[in-house]
Steps between C-alpha positions, in 0.01 A plus 500: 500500500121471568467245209767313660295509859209396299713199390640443865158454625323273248808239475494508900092405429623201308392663156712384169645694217194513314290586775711811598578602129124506405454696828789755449411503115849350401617238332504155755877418339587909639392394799671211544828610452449738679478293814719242338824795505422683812405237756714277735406165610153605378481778767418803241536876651354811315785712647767228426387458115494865455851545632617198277350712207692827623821305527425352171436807308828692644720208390352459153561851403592516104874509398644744298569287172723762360727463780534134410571488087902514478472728178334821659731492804812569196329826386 
């Protein structure tokens, strides 16, 4: 979340991808999506993006594969 604040505040400066990656020792194309997936109309929110993550993470959550091939579900 902090890193995130750190990214909130230099893209409100006017800084670039580069600028902010360098800064927060990350790649510039991490940054960039970052602010690319969690902002609207190129308002971006710390608390917003991190909530987006959450929400991501819970709905990605791995599938049980087993469950899914047709010739285990005979035995």
């Amino acid at each position: 979340m902090e890193e995130r604040e750190q990214i909130f505040l230099m893209h409100a400066q006017g800084k670039n991808s580069l600028t902010i990656g360098r800064a927060l020792k990350r790649s510039p194309s991490t940054i960039y999506r970052e602010l690319a997936r969690n902002q609207d109309t190129h308002n971006y929110s710390p608390a917003k993006a991190h909530k987006l993550y959450t929400d991501r993470k819970r709905r990605a959550r791995k599938k049980n594969w087993l469950s899914l091939l047709p010739s285990v579900n005979q035995f």
